[in-house]
PDB file of N, CA, C and O in Angstrom:
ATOM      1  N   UNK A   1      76.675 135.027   9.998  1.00  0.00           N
ATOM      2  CA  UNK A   1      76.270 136.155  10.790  1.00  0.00           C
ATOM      3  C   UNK A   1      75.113 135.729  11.686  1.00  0.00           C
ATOM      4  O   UNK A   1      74.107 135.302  11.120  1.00  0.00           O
ATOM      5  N   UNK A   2      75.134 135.792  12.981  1.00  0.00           N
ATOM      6  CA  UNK A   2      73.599 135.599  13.830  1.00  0.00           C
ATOM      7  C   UNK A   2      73.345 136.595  14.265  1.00  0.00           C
ATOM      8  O   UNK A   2      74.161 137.278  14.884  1.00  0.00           O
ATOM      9  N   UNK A   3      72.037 136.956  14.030  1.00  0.00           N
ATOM     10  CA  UNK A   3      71.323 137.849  14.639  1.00  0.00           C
ATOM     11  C   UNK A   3      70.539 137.887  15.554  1.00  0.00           C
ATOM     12  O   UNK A   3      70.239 136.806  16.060  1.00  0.00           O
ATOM     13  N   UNK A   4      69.937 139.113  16.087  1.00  0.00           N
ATOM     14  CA  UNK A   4      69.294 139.241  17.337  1.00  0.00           C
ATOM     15  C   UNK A   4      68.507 140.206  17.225  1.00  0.00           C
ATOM     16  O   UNK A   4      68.912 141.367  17.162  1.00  0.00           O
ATOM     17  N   UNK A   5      67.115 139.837  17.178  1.00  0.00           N
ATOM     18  CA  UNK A   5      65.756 141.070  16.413  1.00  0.00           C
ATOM     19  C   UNK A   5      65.790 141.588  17.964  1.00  0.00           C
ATOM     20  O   UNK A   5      65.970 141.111  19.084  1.00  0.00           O
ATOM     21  N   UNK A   6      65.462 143.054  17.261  1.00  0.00           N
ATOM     22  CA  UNK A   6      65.252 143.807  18.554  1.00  0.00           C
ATOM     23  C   UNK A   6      64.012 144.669  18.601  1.00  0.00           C
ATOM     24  O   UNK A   6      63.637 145.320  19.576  1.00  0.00           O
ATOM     25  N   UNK A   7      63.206 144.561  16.978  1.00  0.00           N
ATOM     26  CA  UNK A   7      61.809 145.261  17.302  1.00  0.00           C
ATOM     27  C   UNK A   7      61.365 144.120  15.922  1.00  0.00           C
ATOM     28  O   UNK A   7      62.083 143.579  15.081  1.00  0.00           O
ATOM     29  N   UNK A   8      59.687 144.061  16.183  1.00  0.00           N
ATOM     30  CA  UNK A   8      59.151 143.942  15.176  1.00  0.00           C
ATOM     31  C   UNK A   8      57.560 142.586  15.784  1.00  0.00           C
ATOM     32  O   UNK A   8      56.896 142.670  16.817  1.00  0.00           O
ATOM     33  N   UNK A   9      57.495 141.962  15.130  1.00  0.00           N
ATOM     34  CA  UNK A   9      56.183 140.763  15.722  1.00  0.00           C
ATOM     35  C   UNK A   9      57.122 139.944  16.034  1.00  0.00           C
ATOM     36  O   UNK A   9      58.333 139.881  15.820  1.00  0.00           O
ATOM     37  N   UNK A  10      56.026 139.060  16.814  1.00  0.00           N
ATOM     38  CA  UNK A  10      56.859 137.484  17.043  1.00  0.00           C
ATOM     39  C   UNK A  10      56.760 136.691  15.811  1.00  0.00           C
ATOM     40  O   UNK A  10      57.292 135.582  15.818  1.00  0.00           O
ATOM     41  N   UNK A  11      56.276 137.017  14.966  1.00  0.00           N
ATOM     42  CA  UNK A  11      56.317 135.926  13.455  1.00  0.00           C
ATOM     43  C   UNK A  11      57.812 136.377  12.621  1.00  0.00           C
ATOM     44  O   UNK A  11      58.724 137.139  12.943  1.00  0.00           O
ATOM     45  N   UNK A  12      57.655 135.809  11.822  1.00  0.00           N
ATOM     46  CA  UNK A  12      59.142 135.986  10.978  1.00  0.00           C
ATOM     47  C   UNK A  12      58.897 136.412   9.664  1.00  0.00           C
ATOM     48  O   UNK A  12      59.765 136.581   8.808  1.00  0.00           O
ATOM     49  N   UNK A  13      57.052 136.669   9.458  1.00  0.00           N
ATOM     50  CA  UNK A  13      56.841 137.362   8.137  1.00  0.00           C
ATOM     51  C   UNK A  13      56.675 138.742   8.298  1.00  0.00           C
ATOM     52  O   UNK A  13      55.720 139.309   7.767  1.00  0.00           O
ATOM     53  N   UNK A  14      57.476 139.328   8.955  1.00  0.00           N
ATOM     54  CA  UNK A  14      56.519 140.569   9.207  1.00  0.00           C
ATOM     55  C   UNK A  14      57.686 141.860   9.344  1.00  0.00           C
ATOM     56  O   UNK A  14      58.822 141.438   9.557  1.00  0.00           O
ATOM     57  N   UNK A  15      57.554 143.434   9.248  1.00  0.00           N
ATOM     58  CA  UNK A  15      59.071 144.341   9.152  1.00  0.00           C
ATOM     59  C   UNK A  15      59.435 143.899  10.820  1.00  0.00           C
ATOM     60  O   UNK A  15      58.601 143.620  11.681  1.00  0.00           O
ATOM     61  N   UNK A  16      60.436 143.920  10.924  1.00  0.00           N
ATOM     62  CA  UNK A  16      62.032 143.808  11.612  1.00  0.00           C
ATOM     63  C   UNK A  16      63.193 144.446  11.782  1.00  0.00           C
ATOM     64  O   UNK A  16      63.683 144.992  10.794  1.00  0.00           O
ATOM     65  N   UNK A  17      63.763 144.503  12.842  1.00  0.00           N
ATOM     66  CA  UNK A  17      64.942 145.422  13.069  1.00  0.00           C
ATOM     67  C   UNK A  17      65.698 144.235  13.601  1.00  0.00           C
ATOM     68  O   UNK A  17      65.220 143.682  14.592  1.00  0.00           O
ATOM     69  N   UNK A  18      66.855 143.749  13.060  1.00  0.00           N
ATOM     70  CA  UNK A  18      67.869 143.111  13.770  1.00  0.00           C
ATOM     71  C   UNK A  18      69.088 143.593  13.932  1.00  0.00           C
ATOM     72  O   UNK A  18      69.537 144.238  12.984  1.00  0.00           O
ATOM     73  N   UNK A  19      70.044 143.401  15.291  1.00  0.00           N
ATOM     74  CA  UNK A  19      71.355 143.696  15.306  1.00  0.00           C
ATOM     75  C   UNK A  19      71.924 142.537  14.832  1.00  0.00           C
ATOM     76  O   UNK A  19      71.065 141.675  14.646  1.00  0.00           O
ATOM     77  N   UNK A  20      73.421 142.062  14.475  1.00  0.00           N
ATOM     78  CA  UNK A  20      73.854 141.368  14.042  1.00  0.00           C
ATOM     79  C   UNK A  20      75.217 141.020  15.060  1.00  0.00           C
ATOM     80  O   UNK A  20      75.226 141.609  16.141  1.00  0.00           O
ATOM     81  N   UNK A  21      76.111 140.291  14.817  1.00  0.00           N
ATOM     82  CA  UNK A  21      76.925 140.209  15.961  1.00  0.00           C
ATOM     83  C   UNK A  21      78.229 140.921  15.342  1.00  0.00           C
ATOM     84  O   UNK A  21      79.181 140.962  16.121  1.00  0.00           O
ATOM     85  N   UNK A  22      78.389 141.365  14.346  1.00  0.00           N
ATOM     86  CA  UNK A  22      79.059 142.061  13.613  1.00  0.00           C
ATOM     87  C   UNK A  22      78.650 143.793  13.828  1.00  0.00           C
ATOM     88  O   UNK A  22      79.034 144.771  13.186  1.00  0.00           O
ATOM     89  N   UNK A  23      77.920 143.711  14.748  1.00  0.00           N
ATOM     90  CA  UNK A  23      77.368 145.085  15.285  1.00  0.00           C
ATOM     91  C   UNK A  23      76.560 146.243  14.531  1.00  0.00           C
ATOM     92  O   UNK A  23      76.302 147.352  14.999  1.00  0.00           O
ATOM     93  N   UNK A  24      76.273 145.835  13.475  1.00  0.00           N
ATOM     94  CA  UNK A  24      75.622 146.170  11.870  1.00  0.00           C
ATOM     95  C   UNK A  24      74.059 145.732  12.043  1.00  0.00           C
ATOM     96  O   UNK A  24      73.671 144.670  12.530  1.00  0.00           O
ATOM     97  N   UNK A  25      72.970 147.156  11.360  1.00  0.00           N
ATOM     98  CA  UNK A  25      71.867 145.870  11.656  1.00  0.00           C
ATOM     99  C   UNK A  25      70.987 145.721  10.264  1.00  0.00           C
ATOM    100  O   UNK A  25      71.155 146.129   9.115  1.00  0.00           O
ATOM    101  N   UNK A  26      70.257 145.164  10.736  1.00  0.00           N
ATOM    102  CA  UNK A  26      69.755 144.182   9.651  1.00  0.00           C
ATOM    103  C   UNK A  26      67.633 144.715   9.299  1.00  0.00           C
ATOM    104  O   UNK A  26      66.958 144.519  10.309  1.00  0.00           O
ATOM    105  N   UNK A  27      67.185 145.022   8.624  1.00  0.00           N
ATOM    106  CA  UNK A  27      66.659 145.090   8.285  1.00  0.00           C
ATOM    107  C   UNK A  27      65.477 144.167   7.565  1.00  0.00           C
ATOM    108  O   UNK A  27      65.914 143.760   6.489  1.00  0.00           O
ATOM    109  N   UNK A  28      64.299 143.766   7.778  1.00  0.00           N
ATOM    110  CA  UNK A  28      63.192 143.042   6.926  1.00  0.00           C
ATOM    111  C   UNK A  28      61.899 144.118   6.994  1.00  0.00           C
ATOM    112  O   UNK A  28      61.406 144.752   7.926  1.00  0.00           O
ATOM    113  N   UNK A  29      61.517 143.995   5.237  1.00  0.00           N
ATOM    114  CA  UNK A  29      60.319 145.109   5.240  1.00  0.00           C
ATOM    115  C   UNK A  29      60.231 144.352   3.597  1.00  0.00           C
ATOM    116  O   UNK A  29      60.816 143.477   2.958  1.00  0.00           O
ATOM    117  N   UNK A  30      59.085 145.335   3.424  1.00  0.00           N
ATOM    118  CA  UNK A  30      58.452 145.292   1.818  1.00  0.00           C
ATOM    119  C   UNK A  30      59.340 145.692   0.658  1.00  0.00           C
ATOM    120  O   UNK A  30      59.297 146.882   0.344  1.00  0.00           O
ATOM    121  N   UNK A  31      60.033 144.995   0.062  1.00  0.00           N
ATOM    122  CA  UNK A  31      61.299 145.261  -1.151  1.00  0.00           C
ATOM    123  C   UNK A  31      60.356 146.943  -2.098  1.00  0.00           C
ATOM    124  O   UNK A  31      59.264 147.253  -2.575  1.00  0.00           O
ATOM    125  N   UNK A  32      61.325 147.351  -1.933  1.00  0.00           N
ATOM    126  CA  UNK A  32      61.036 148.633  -2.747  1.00  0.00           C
ATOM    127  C   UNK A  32      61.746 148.455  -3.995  1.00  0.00           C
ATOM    128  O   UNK A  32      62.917 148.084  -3.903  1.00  0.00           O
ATOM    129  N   UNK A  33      61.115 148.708  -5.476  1.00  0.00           N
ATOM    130  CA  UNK A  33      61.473 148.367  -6.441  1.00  0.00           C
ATOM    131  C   UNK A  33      61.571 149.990  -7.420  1.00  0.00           C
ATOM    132  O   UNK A  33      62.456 149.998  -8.276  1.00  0.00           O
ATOM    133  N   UNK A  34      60.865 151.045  -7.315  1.00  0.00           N
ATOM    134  CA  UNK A  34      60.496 152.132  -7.612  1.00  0.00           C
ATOM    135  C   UNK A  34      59.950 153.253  -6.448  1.00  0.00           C
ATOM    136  O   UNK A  34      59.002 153.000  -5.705  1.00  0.00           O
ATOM    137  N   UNK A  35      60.727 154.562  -6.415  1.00  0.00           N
ATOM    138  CA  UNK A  35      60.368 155.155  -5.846  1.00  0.00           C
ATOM    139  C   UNK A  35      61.396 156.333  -6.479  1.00  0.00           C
ATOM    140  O   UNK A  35      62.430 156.131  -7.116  1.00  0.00           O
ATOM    141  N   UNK A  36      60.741 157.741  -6.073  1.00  0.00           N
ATOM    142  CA  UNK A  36      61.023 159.070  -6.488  1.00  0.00           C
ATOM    143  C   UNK A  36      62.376 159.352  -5.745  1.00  0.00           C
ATOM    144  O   UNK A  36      62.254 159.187  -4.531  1.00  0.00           O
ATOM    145  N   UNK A  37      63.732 159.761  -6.173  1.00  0.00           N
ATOM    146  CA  UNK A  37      64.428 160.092  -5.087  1.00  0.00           C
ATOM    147  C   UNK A  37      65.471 159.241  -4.759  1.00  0.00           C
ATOM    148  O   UNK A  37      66.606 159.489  -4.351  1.00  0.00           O
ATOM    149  N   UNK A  38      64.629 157.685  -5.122  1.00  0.00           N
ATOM    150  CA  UNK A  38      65.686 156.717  -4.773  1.00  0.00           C
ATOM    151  C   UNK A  38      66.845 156.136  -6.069  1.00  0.00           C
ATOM    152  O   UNK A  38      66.642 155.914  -7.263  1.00  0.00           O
ATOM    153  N   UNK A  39      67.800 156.048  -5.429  1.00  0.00           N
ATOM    154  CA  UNK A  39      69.211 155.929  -6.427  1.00  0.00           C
ATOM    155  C   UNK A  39      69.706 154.553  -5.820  1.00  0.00           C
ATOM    156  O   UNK A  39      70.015 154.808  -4.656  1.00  0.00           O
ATOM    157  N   UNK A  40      69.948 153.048  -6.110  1.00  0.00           N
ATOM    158  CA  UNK A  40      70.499 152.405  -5.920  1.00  0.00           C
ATOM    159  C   UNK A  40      71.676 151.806  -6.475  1.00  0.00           C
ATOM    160  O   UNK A  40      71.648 151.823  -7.705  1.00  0.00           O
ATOM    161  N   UNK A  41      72.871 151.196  -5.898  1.00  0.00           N
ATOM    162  CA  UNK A  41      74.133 150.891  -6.338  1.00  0.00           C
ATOM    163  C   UNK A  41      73.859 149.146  -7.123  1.00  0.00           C
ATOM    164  O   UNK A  41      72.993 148.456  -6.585  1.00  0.00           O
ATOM    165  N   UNK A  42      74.244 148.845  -7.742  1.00  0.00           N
ATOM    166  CA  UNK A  42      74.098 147.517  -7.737  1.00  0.00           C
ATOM    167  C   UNK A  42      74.899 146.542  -6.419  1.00  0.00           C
ATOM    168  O   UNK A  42      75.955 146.560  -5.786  1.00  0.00           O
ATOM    169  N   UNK A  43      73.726 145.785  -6.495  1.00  0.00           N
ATOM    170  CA  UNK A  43      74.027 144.749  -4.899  1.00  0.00           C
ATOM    171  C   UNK A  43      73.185 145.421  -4.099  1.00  0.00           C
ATOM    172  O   UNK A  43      73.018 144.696  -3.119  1.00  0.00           O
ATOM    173  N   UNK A  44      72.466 146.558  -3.958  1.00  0.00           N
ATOM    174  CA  UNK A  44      71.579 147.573  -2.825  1.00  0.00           C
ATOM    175  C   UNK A  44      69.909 146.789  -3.181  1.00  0.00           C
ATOM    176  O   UNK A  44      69.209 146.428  -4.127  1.00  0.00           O
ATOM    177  N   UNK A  45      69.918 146.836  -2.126  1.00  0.00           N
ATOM    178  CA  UNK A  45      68.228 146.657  -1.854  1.00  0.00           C
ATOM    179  C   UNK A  45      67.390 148.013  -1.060  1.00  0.00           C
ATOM    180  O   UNK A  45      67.978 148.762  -0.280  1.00  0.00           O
ATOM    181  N   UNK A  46      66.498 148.103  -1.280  1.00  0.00           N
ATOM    182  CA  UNK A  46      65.979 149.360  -0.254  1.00  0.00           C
ATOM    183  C   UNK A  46      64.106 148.217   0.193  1.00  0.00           C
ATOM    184  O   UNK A  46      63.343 147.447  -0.390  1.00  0.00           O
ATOM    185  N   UNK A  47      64.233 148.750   1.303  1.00  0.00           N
ATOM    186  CA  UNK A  47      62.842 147.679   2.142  1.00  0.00           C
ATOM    187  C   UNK A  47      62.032 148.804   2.480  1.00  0.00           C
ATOM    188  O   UNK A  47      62.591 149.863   2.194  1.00  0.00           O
ATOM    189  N   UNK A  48      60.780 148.942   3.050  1.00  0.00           N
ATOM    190  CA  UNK A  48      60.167 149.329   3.340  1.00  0.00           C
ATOM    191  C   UNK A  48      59.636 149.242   4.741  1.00  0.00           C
ATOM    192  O   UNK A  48      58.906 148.252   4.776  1.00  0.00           O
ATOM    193  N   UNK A  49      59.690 150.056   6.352  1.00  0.00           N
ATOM    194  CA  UNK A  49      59.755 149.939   6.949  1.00  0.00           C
ATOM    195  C   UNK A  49      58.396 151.028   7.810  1.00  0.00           C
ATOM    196  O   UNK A  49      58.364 152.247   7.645  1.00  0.00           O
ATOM    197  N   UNK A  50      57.321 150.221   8.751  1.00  0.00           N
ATOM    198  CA  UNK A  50      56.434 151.727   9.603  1.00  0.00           C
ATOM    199  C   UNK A  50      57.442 152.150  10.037  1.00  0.00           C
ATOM    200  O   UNK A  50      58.452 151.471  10.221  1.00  0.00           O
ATOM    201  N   UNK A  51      57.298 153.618  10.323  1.00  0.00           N
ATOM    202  CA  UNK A  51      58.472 153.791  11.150  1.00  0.00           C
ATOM    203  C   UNK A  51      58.375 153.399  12.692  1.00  0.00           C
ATOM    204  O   UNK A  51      59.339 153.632  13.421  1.00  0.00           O
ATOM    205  N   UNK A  52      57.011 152.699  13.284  1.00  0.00           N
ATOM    206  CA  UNK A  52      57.464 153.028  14.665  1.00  0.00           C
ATOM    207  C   UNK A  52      58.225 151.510  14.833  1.00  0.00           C
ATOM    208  O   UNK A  52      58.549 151.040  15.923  1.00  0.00           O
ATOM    209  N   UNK A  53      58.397 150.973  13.764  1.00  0.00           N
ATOM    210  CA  UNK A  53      59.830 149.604  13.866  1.00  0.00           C
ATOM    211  C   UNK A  53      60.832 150.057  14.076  1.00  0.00           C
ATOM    212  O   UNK A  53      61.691 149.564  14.807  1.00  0.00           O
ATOM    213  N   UNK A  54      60.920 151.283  13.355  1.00  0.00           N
ATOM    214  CA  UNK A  54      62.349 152.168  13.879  1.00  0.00           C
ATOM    215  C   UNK A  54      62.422 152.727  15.059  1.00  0.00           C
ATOM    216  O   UNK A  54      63.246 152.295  15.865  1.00  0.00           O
ATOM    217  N   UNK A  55      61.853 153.445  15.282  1.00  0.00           N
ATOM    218  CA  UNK A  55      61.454 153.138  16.882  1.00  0.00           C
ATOM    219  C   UNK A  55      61.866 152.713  17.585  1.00  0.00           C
ATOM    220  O   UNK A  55      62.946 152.884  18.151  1.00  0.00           O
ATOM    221  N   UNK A  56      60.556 151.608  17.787  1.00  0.00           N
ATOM    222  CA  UNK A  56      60.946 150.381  18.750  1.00  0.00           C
ATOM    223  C   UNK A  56      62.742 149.839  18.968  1.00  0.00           C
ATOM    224  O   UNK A  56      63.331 149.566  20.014  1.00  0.00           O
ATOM    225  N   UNK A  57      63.237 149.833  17.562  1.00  0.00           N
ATOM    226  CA  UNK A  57      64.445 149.528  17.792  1.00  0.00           C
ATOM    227  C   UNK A  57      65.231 150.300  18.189  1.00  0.00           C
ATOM    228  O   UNK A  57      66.369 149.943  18.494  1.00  0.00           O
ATOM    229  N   UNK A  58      64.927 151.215  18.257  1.00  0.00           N
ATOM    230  CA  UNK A  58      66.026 152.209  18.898  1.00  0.00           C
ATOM    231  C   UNK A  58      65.773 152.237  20.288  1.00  0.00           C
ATOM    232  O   UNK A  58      66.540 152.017  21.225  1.00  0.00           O
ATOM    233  N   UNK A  59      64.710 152.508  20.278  1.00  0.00           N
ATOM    234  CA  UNK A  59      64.487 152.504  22.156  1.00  0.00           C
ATOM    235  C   UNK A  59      64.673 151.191  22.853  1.00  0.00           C
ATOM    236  O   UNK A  59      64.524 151.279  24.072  1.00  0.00           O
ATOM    237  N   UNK A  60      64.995 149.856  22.346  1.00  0.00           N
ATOM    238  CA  UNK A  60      65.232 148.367  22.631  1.00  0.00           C
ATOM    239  C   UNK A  60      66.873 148.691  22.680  1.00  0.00           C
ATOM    240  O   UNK A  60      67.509 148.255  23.639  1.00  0.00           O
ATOM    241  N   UNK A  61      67.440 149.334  21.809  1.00  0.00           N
ATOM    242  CA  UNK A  61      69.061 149.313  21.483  1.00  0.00           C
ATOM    243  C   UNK A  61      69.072 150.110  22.410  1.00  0.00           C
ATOM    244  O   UNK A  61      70.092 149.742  22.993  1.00  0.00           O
ATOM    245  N   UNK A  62      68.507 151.315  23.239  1.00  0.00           N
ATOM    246  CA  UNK A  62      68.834 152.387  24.768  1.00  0.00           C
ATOM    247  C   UNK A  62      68.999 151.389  25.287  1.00  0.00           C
ATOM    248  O   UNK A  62      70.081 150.851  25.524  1.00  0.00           O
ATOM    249  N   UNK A  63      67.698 150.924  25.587  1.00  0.00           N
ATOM    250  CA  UNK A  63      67.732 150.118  27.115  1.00  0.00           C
ATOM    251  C   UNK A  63      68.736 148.932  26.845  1.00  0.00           C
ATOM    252  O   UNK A  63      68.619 148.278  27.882  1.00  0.00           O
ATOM    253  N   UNK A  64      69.062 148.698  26.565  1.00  0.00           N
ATOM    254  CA  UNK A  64      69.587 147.227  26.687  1.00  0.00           C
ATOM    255  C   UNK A  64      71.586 147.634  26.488  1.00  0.00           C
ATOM    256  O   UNK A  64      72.561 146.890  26.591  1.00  0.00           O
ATOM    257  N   UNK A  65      71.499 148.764  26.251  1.00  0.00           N
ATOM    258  CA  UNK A  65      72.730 149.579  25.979  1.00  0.00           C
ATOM    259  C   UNK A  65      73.577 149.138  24.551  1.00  0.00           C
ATOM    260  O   UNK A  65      74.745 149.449  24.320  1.00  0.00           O
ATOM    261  N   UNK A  66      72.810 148.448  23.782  1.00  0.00           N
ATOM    262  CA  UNK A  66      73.054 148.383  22.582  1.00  0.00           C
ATOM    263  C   UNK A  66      72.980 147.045  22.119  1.00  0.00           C
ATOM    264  O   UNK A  66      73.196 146.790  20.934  1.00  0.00           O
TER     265      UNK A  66
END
């Protein structure tokens, strides 16, 4: 799969929004291990994300038309 970050820092330690070329995107944040609410499947991860990464990626995925 190659990807293509569309919000986040220029470092590679840091939260991230990537599209993928499989048109699916990809996610990097702080592994969430416990939280109220949350139900995971086995194989599921849940990350931790500011939201204005979400954001950014969305308004990068407008302009660029996806």
């Amino acid at each position: 799969m190659k990807l293509r970050k569309v919000s986040g820092c220029a470092d590679s330690d840091c939260p991230a929004v990537y599209v993928s070329d499989r048109g699916t995107a990809v996610v990097q944040g702080e592994h969430v291990t416990r939280a109220e609410g949350l139900s995971l499947a086995a194989g599921e991860t849940a990350v931790e994300l500011p939201p204005e990464i979400i954001l950014d990626a969305v308004t990068a995925l407008i302009e660029s038309g996806g």
